[in-house]
ChimeraX commands (.cxc) that place a marker at each C-alpha (Angstrom):
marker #1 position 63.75,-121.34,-124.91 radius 0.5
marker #1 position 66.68,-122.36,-122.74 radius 0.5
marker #1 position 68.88,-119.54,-124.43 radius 0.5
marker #1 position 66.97,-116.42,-123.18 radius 0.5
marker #1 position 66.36,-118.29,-119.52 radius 0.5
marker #1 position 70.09,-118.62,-119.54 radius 0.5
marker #1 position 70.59,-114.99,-120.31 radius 0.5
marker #1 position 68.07,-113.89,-117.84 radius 0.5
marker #1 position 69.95,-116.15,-114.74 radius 0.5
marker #1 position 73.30,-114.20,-115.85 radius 0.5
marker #1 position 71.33,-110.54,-115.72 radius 0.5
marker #1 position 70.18,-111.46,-112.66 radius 0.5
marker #1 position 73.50,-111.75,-111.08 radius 0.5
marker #1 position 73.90,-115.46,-110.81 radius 0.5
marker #1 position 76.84,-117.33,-112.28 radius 0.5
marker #1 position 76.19,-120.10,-115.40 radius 0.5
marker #1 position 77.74,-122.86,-116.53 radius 0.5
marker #1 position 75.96,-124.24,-119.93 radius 0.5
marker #1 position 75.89,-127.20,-122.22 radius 0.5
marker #1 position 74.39,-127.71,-125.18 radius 0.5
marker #1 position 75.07,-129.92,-128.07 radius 0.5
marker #1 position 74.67,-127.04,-129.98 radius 0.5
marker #1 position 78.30,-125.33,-129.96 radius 0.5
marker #1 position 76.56,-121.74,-131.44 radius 0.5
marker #1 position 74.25,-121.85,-128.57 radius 0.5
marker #1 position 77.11,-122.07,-126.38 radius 0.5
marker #1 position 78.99,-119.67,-127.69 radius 0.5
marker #1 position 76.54,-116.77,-127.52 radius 0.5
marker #1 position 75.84,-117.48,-123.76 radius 0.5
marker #1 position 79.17,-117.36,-123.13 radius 0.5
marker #1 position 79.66,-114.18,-124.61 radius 0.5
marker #1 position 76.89,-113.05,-122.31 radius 0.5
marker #1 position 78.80,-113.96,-119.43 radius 0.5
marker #1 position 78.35,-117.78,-118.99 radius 0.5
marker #1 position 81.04,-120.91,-118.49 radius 0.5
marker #1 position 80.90,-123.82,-121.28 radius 0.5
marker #1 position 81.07,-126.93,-120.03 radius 0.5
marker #1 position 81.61,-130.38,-122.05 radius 0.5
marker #1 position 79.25,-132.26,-120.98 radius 0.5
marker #1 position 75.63,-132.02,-118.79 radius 0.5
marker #1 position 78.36,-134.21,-116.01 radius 0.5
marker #1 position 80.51,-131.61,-116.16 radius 0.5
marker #1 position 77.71,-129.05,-115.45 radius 0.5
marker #1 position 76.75,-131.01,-112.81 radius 0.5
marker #1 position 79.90,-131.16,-110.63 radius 0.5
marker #1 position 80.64,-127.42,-110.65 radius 0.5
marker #1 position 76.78,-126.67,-109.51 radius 0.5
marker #1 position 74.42,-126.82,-106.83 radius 0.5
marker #1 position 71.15,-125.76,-108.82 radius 0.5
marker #1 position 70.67,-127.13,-112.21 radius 0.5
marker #1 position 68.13,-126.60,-114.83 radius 0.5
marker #1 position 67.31,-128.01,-118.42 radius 0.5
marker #1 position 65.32,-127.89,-121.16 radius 0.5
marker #1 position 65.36,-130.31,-123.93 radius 0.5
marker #1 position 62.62,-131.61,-126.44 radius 0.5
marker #1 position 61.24,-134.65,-125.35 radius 0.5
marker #1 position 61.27,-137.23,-122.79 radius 0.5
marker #1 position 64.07,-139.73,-124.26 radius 0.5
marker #1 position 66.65,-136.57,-124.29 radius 0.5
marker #1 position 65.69,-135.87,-120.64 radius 0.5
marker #1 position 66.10,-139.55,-119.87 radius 0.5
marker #1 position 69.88,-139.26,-121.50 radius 0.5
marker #1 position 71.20,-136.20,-120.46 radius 0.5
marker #1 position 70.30,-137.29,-116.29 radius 0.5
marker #1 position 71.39,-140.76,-116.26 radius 0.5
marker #1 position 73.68,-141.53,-119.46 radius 0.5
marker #1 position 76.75,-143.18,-118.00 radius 0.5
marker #1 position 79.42,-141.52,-119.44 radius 0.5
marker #1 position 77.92,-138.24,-119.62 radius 0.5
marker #1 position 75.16,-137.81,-117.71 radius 0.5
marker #1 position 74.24,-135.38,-114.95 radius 0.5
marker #1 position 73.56,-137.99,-112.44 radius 0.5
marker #1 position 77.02,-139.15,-112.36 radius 0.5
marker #1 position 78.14,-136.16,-111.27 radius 0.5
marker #1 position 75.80,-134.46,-109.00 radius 0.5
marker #1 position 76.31,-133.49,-105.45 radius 0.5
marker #1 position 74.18,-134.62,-102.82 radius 0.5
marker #1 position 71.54,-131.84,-101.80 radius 0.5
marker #1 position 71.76,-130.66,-105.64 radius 0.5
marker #1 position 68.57,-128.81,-106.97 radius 0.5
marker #1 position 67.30,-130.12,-110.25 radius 0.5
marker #1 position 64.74,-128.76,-111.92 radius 0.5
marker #1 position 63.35,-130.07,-115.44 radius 0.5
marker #1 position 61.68,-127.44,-117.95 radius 0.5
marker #1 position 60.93,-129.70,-120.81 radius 0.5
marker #1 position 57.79,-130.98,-121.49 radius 0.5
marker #1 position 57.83,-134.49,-121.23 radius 0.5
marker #1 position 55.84,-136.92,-120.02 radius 0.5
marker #1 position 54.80,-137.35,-116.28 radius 0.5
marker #1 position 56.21,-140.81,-116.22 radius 0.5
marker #1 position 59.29,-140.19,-117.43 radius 0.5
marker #1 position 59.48,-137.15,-114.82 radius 0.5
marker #1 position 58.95,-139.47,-111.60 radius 0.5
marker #1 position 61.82,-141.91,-112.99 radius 0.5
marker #1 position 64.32,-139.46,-113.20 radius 0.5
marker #1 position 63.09,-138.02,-109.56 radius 0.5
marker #1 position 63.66,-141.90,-107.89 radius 0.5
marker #1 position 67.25,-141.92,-109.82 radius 0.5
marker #1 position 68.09,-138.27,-108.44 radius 0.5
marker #1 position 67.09,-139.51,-104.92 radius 0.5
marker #1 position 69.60,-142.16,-105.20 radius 0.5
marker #1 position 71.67,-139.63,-105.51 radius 0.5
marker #1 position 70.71,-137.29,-102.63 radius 0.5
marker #1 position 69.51,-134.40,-104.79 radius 0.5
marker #1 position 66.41,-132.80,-105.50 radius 0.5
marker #1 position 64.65,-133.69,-108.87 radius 0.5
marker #1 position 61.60,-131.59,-109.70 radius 0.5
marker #1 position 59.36,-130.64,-113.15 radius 0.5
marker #1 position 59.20,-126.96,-113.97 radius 0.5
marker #1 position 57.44,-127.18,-117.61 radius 0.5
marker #1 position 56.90,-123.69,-118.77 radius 0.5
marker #1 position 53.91,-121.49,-120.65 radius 0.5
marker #1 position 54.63,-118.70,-122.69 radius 0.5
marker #1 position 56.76,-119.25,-125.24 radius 0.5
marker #1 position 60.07,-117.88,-127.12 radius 0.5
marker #1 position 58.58,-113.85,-126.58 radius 0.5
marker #1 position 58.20,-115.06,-122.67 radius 0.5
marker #1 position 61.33,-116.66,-122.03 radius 0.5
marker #1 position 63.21,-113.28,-124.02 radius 0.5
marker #1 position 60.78,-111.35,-121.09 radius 0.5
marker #1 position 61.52,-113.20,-118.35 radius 0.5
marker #1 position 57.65,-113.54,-117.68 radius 0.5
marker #1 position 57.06,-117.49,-117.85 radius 0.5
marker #1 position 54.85,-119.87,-116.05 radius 0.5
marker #1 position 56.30,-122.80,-114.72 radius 0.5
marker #1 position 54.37,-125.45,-113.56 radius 0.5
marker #1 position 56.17,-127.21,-111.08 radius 0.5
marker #1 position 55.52,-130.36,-109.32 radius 0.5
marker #1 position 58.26,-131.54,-106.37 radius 0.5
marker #1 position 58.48,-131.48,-102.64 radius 0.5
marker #1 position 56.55,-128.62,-100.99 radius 0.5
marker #1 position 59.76,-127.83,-98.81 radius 0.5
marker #1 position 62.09,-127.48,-102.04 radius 0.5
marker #1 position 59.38,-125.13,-103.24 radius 0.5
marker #1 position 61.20,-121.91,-102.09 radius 0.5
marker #1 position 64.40,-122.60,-103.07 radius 0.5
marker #1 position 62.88,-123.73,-106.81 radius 0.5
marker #1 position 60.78,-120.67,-106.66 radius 0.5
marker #1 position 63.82,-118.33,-106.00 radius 0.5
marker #1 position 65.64,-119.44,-109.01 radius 0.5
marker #1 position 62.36,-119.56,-111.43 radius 0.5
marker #1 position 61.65,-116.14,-110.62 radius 0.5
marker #1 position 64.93,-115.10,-112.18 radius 0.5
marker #1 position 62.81,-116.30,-115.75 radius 0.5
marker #1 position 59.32,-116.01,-114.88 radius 0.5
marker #1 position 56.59,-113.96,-113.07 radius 0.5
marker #1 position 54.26,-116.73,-112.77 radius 0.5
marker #1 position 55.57,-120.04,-110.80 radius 0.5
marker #1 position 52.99,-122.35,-109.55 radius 0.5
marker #1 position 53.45,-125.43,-107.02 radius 0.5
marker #1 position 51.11,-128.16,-108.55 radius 0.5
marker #1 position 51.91,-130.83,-106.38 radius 0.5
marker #1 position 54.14,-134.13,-106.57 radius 0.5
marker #1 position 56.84,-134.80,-108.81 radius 0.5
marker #1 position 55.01,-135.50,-112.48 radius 0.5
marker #1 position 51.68,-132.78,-111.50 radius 0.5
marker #1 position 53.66,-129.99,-113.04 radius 0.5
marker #1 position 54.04,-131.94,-116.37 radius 0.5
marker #1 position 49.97,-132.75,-116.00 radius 0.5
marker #1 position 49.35,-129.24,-116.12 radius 0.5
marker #1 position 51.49,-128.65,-119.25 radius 0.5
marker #1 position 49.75,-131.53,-120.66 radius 0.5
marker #1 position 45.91,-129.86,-119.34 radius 0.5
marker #1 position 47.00,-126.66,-120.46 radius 0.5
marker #1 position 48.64,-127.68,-123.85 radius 0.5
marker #1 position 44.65,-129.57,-124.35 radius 0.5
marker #1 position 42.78,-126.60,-123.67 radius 0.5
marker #1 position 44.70,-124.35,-126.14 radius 0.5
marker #1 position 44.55,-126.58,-129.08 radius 0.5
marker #1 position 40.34,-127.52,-128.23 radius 0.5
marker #1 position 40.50,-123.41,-128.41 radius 0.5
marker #1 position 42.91,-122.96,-131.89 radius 0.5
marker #1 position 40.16,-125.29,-133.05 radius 0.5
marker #1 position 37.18,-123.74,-131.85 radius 0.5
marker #1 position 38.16,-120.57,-133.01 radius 0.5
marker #1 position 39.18,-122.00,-136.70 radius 0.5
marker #1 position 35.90,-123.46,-137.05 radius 0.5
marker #1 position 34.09,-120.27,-136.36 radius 0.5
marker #1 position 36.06,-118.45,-138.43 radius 0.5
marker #1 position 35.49,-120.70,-141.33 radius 0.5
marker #1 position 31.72,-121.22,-140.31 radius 0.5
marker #1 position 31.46,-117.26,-140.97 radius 0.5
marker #1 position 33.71,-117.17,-144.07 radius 0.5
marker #1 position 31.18,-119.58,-145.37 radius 0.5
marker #1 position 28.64,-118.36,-144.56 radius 0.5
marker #1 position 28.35,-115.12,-145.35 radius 0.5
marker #1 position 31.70,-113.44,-145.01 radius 0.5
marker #1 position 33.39,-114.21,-148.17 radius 0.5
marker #1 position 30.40,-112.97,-150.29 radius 0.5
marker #1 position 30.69,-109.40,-149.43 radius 0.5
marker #1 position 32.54,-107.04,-151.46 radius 0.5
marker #1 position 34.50,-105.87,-148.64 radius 0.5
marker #1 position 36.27,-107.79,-145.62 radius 0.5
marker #1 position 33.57,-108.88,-143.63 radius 0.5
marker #1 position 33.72,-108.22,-139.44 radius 0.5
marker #1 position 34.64,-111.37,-138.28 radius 0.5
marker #1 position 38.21,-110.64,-137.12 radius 0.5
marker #1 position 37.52,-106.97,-135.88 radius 0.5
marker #1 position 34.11,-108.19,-133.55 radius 0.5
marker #1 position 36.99,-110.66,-131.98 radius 0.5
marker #1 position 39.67,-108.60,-131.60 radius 0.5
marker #1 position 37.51,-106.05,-130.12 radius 0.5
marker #1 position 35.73,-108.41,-127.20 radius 0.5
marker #1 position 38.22,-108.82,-124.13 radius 0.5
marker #1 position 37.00,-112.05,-123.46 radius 0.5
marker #1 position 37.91,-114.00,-126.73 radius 0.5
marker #1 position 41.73,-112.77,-126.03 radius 0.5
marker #1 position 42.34,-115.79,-127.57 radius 0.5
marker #1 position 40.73,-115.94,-130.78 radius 0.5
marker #1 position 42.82,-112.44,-130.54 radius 0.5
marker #1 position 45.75,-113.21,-130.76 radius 0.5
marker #1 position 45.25,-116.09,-133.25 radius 0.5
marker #1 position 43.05,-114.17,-135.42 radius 0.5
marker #1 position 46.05,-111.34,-135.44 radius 0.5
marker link #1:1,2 radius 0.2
marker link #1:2,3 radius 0.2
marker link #1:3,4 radius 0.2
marker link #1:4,5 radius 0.2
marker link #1:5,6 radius 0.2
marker link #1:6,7 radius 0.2
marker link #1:7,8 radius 0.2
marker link #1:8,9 radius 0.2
marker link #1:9,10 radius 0.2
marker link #1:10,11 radius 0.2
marker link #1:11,12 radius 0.2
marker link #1:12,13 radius 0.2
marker link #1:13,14 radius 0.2
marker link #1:14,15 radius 0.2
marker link #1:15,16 radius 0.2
marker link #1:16,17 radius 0.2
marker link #1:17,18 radius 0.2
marker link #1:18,19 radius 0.2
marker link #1:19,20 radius 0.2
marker link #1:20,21 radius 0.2
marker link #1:21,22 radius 0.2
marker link #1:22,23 radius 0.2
marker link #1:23,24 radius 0.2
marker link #1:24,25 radius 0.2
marker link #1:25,26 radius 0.2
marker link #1:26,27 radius 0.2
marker link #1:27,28 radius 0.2
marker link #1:28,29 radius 0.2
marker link #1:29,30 radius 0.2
marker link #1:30,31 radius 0.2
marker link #1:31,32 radius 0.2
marker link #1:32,33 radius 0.2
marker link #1:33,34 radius 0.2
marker link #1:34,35 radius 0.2
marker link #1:35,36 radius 0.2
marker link #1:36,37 radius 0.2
marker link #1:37,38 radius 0.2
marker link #1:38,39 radius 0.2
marker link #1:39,40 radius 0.2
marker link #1:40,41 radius 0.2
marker link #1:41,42 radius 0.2
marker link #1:42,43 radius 0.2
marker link #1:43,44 radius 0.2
marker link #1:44,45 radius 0.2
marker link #1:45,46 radius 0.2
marker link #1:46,47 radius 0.2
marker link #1:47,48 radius 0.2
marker link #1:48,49 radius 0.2
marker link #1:49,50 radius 0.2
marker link #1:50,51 radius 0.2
marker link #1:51,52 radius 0.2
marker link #1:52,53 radius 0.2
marker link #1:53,54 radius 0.2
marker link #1:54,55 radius 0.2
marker link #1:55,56 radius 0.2
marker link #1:56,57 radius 0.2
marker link #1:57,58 radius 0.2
marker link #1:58,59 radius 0.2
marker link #1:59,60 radius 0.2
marker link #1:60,61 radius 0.2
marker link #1:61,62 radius 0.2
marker link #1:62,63 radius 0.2
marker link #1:63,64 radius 0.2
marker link #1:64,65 radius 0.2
marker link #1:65,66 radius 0.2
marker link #1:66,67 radius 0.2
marker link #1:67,68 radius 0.2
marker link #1:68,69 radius 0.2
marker link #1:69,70 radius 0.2
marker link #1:70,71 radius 0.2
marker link #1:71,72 radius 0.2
marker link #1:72,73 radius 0.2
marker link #1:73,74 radius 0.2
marker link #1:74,75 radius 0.2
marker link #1:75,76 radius 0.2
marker link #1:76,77 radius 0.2
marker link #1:77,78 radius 0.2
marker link #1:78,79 radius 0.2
marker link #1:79,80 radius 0.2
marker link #1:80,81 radius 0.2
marker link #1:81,82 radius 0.2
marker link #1:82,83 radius 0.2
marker link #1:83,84 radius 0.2
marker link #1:84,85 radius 0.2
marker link #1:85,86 radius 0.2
marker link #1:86,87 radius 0.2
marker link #1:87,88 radius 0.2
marker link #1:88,89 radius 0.2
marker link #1:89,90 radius 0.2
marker link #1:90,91 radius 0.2
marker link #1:91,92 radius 0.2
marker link #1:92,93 radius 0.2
marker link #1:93,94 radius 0.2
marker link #1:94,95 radius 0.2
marker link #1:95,96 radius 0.2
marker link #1:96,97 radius 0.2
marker link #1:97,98 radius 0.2
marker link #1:98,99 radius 0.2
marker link #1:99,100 radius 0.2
marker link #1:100,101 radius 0.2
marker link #1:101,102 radius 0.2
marker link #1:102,103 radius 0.2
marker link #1:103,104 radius 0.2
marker link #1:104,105 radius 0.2
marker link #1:105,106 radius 0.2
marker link #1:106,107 radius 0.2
marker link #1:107,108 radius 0.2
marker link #1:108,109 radius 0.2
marker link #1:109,110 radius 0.2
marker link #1:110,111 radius 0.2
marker link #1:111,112 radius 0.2
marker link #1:112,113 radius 0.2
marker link #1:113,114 radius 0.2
marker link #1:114,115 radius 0.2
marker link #1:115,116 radius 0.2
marker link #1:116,117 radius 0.2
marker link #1:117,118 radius 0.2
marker link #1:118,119 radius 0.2
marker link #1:119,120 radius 0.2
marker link #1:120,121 radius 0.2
marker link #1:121,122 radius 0.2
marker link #1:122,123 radius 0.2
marker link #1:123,124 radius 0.2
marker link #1:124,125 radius 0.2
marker link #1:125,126 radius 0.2
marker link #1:126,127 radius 0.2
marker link #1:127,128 radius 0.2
marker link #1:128,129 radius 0.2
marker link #1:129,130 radius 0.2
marker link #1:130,131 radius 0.2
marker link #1:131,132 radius 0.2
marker link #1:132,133 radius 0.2
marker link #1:133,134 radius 0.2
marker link #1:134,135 radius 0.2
marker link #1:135,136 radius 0.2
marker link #1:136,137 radius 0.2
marker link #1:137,138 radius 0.2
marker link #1:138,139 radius 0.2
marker link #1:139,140 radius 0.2
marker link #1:140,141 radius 0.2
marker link #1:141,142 radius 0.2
marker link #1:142,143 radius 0.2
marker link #1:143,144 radius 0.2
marker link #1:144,145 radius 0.2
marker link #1:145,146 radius 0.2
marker link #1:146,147 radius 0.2
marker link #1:147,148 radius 0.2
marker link #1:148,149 radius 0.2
marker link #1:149,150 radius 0.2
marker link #1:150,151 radius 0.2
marker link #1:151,152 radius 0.2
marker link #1:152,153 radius 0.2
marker link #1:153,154 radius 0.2
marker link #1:154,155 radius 0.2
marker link #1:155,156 radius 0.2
marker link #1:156,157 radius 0.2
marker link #1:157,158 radius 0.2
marker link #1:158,159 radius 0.2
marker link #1:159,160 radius 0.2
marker link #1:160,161 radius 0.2
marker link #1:161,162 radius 0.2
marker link #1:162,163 radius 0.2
marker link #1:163,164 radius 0.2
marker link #1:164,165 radius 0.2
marker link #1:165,166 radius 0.2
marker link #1:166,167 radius 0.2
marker link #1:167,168 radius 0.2
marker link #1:168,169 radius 0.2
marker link #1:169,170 radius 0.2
marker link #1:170,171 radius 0.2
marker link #1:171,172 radius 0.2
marker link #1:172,173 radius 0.2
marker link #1:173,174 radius 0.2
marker link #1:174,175 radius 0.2
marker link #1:175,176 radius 0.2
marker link #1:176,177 radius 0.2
marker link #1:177,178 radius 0.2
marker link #1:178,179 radius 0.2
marker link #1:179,180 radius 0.2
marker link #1:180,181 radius 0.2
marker link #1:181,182 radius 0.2
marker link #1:182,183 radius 0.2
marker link #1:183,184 radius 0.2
marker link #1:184,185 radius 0.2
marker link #1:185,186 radius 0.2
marker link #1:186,187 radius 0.2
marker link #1:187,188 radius 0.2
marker link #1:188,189 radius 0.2
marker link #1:189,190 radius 0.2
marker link #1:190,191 radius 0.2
marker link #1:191,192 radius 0.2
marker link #1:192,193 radius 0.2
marker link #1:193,194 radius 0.2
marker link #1:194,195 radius 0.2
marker link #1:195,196 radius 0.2
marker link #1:196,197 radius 0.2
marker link #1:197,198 radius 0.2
marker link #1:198,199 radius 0.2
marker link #1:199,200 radius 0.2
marker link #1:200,201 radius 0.2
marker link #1:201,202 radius 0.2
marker link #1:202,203 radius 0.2
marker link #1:203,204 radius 0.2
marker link #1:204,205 radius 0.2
marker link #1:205,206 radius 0.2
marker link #1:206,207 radius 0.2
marker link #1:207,208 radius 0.2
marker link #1:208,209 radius 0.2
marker link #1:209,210 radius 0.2
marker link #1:210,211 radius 0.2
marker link #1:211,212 radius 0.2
marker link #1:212,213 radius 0.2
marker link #1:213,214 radius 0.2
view
């Protein structure tokens, strides 16, 4: 995910510098126009906006306030940081007290839409800060996404990831139990492929059960 975002920041004219433990993902950035850096510290003292987007809350947790490498130790006061991992609210709200220590700007910006999304440039983010940083966050999103949503305080944009993440899987399930409800009971007795997956594809409002059914 943070590959593509990366590449979509350097189309849009603005200048990159990226870490990643991940020297291969490095490389191909920087053959797309960014600046490696060593460490998330180092990123940190050569910008004034920052993004990431890691797996889970305890990488989050290292990469901001690690003390040898960490972008807290770094960061310049009136810095804009802005989380895209999914990660819990909690963990969110720590690292926003830590960045105000700091004088810069901490906020969540979990994303919807997946690897085809982030390639697009057409995300959500969900993002949950200060209203008055909105703008500025919103500017710089837009460069990845056509969809960014102010949800709040610091930790609301990783509750909405976490309501919207609910309300696809109760709808993946839904959708596999009808499916196998009609496969049992009557679908897989017919000679030929019964209708189940064309009366779904062909009904707007199961776009859904579309797209998993495809």
């Amino acid at each position: 995910m943070g590959g593509p975002m990366a590449e979509n920041l350097i189309k849009k004219g603005h200048s990159v510098v990226v870490y990643d433990i991940n020297n291969a993902a490095v490389d191909q950035l920087v053959s797309a126009g960014a600046v490696a850096a060593t460490s998330p510290k180092v990123v940190a003292s050569q910008c004034d906006q920052l993004l990431t987007m890691l797996r889970n809350s305890e990488q989050v947790m290292q990469c901001y306030s690690d003390p040898d490498t960490g972008v807290l130790m770094s960061v310049q006061p009136g810095t804009l940081l802005l989380d895209s991992s999914t990660i819990a609210p909690e963990v969110s709200k720590k690292v926003a007290a830590l960045a105000t220590n700091k004088s810069a700007v901490y906020m969540d910006a979990p994303v919807s839409g997946g690897v085809n999304a982030s390639k697009a440039g057409s995300l959500t983010f969900m993002v949950g800060g200060p209203e008055k940083e909105f703008t500025a966050a919103k500017e710089l999103l837009s460069c990845m996404g056509k969809n960014i949503v102010h949800c709040g305080d610091v930790g609301t944009g990783q509750a909405a990831k976490i309501c919207n993440n609910m309300l696809l899987a109760i709808s993946m399930i839904g959708t596999s139990e009808t499916m196998n409800l009609g496969m049992r009971a009557y679908f897989n007795k017919r000679a030929q492929p019964g209708p189940g997956p064309e009366i779904i594809s062909q009904h707007p409002e199961h776009e859904l059960g579309t797209m998993l059914v495809q």
